[in-house]
Backbone as ProteinMPNN parsed JSONL, in Angstrom:
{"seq_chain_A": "XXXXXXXXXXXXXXXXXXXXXXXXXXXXXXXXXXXXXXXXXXXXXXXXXXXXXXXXXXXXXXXXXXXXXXXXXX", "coords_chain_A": {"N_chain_A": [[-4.526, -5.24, 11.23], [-5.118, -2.989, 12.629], [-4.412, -3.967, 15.362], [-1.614, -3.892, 14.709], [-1.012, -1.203, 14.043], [-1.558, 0.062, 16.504], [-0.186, -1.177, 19.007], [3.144, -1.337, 18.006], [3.22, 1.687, 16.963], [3.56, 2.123, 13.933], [4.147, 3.141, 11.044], [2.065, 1.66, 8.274], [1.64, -0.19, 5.746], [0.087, -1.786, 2.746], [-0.888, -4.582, 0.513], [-2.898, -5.514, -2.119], [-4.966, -7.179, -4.331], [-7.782, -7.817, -4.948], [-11.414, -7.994, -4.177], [-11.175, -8.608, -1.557], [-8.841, -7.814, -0.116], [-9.907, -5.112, 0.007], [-11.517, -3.813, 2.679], [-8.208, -4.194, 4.193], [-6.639, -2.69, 2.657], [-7.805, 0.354, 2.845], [-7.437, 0.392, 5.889], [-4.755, 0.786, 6.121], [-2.311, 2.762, 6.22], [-0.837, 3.878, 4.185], [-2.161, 2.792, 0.938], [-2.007, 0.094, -1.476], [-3.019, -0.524, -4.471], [-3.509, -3.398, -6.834], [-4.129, -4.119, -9.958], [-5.869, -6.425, -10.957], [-7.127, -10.445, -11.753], [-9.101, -10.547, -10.307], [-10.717, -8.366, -10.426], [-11.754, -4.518, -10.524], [-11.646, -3.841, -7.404], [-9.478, -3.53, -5.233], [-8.275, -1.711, -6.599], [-9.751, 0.818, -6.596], [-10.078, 1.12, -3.785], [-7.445, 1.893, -3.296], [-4.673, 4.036, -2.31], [-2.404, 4.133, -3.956], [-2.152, 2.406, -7.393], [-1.071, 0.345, -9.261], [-0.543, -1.885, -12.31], [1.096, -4.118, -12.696], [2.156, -6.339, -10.393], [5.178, -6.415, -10.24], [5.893, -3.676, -10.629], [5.691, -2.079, -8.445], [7.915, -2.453, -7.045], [9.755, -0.402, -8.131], [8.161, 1.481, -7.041], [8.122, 1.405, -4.411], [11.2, 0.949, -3.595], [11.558, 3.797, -4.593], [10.566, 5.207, -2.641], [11.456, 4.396, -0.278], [14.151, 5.363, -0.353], [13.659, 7.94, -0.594], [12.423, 8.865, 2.169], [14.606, 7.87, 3.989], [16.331, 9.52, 3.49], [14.87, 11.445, 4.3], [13.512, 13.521, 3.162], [10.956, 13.4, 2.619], [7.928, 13.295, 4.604], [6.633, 11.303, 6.948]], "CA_chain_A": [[-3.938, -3.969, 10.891], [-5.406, -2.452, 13.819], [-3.12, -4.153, 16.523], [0.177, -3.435, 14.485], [-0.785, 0.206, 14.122], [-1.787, 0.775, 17.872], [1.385, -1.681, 19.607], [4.098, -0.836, 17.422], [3.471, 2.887, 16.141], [4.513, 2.566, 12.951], [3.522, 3.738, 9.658], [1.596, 0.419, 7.608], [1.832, -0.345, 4.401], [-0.898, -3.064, 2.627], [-1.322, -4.67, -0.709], [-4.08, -6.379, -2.432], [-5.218, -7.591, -5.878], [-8.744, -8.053, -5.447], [-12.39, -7.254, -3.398], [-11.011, -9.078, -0.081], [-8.587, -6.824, 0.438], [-10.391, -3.943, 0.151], [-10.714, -3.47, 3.98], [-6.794, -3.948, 4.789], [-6.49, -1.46, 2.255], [-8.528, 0.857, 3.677], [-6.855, 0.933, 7.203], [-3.552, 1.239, 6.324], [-1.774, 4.264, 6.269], [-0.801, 3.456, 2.466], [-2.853, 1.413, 0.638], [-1.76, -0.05, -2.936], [-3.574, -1.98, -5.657], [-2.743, -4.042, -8.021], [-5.095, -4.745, -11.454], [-5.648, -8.6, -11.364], [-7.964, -10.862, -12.506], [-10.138, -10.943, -9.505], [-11.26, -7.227, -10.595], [-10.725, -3.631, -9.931], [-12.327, -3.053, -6.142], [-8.782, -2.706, -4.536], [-7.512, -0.446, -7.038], [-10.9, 1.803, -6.328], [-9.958, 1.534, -2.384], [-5.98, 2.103, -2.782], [-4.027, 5.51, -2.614], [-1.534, 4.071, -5.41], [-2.367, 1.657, -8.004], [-0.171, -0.386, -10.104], [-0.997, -2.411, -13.277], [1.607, -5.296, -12.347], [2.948, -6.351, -9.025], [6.782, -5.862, -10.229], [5.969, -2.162, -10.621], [5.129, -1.662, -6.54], [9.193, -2.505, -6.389], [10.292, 0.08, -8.173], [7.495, 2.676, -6.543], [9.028, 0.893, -2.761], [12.813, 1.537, -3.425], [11.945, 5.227, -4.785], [9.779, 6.093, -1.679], [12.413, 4.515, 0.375], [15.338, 6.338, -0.612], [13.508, 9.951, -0.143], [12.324, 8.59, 3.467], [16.222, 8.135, 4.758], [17.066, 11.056, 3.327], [14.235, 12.556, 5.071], [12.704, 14.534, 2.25], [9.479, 12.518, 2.874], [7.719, 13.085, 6.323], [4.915, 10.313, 7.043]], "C_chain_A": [[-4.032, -3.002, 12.065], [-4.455, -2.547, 15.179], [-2.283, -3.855, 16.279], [0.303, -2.359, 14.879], [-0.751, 0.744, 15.838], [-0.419, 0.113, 18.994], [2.368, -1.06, 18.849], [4.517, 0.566, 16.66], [3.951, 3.228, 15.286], [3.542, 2.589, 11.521], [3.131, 1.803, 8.799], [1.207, 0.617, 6.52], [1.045, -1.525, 3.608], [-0.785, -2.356, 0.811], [-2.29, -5.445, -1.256], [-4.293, -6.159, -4.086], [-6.911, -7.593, -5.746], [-9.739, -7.95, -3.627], [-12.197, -7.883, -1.614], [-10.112, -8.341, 0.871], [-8.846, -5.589, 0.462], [-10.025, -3.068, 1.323], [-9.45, -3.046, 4.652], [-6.03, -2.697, 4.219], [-6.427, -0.179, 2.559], [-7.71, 1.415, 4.783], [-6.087, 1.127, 7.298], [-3.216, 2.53, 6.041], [-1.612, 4.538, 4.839], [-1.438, 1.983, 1.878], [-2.459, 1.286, -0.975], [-2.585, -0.977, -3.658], [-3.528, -2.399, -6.596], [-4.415, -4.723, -9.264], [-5.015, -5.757, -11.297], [-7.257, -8.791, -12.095], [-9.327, -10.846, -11.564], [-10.92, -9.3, -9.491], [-10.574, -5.95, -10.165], [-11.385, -2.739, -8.425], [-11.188, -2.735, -5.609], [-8.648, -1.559, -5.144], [-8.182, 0.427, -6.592], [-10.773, 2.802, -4.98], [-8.175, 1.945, -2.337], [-6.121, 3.556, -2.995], [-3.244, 5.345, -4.107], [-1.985, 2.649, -5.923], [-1.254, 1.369, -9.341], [-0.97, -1.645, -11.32], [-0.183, -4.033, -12.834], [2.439, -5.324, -10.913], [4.914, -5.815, -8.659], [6.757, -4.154, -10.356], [6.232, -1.651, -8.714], [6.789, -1.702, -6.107], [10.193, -1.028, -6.933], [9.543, 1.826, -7.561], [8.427, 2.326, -4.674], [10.135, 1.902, -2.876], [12.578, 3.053, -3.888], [11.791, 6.063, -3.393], [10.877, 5.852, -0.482], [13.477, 5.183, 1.038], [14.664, 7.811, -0.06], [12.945, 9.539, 1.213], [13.792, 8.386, 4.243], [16.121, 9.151, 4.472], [15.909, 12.151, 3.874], [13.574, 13.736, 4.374], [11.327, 14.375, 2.206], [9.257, 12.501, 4.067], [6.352, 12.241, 6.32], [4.148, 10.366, 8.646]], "O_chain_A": [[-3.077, -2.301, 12.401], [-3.942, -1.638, 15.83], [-1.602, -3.389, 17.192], [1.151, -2.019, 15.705], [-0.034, 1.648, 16.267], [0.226, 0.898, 19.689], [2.425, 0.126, 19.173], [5.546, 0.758, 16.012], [4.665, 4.229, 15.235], [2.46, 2.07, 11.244], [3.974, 0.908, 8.859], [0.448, 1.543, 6.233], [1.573, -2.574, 3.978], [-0.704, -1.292, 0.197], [-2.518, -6.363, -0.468], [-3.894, -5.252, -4.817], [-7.37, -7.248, -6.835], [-9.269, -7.878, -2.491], [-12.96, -7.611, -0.687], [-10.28, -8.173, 2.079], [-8.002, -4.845, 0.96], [-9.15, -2.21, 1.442], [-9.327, -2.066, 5.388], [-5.223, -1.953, 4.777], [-5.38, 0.467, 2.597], [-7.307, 2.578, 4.788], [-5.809, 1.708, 8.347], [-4.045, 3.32, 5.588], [-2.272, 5.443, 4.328], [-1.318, 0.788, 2.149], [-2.582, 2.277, -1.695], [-2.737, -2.152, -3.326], [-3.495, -1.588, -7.521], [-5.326, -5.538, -9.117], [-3.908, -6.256, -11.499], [-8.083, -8.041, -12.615], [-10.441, -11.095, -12.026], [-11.679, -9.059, -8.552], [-9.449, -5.881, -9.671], [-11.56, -1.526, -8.306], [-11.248, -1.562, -5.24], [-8.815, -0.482, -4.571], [-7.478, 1.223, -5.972], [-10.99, 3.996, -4.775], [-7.717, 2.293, -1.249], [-7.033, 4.197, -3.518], [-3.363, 6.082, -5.086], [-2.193, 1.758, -5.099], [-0.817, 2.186, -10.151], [-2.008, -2.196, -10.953], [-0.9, -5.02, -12.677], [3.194, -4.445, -10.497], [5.56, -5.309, -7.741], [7.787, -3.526, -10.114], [7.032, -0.881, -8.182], [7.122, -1.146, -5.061], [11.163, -0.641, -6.282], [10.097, 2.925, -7.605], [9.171, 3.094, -4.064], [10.184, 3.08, -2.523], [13.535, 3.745, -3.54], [12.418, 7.053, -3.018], [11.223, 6.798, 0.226], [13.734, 5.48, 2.204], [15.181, 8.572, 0.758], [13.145, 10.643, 1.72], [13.851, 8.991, 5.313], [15.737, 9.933, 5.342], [16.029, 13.376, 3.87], [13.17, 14.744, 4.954], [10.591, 15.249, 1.746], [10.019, 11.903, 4.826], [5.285, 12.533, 5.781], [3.076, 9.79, 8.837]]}, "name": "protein", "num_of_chains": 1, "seq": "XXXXXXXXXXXXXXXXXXXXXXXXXXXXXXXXXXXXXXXXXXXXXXXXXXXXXXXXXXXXXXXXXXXXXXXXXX"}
């Protein structure tokens, strides 16, 4: 996560279900977590948390859309 952010300057985005991704969580710029079975340590470490993984698509395409249009500054 570290090399993307510092070569490529760009905003990073990480997801995780359970206590391994905690970390990647953590360092990204947005961190999301998803309720699974393997417990709830990401959710604890994310910014946004989701109950099922198909939710995170319709939180994506919203945040999307207001980022073109530039109503969203990151």
């Amino acid at each position: 996560m570290d090399l993307i952010r510092k070569k490529k300057k760009t905003v990073c985005l990480s997801i995780g279900d359970g206590a391994n991704d905690v970390s990647m969580i953590q360092k990204a710029n947005i961190g999301c977590g998803i309720i699974g079975l393997e417990g709830t340590q990401a959710v604890r470490a994310s910014d946004f948390a989701f109950k099922e993984f198909s939710f995170f698509f319709f939180f994506f395409f919203f945040f999307k859309k207001k980022i073109e249009k530039e109503e969203i500054k990151i």
